[in-house]
N, C-alpha and C positions, 0 to 999 in steps of 0.2 A: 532946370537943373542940368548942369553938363557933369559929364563922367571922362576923367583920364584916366587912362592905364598905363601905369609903368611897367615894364616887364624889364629885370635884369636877367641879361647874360652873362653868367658865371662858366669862366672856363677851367676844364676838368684835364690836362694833358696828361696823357699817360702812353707808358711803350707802344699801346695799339696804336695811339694817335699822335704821338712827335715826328714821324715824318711824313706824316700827310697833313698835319697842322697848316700848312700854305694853302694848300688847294681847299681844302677843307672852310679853311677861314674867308676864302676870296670866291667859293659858293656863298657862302653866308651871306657877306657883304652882296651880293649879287639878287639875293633872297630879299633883304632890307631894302633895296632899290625896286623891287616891286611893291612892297607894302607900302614905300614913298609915294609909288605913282597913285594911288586909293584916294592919296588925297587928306588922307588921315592921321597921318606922320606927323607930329610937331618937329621932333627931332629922333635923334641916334646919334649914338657918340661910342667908341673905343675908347677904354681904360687900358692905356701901356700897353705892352708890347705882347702879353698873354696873359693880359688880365679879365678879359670877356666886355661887355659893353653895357650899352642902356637903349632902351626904347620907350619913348613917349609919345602916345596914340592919344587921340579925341574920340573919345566912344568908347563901345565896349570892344574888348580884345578875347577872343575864346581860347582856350588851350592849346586845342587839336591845331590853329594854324601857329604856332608856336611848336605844334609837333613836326608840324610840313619844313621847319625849316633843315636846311644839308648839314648844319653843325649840332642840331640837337639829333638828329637820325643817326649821325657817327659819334655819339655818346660825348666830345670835344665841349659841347654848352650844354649847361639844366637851367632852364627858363624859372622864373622865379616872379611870379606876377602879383600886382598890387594895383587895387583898381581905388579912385576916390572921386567923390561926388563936392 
């Protein structure tokens, strides 16, 4: 049996975080290139221009490093996980 995990990235911009939305976003992406290197990454994708994105992992995916990432830390994404066998 194999298990993927989708995890979406929903993004949340607000006063705190519309002018650090760049930097903010281009951690993120920076974050997602290490979970690529795992080996475990099928894909990742952006929805539009501040729509938040997607992740799809081979295996299991835990919370906590979906907490490690720079744009759920500055409140900008709420991860939103789904795992299927």
């Amino acid at each position: 049996m194999v298990l993927y995990t989708f995890v979406r990235f929903d993004a949340y911009i607000q006063k705190f975080t519309a002018s650090d939305y760049p930097q903010i976003f281009a951690k993120h992406l920076e974050y997602m290139k290490k979970l690529q290197a795992t080996g475990n990454v099928i894909t990742h994708a952006v929805f539009g221009e501040n729509e938040g994105g997607l992740l799809v992992m081979k295996g299991d995916f835990q919370e906590d490093v979906a907490q490690l990432d720079p744009g759920v830390q500055a409140g900008l994404l709420e991860p939103k996980i789904l795992k299927l066998y």
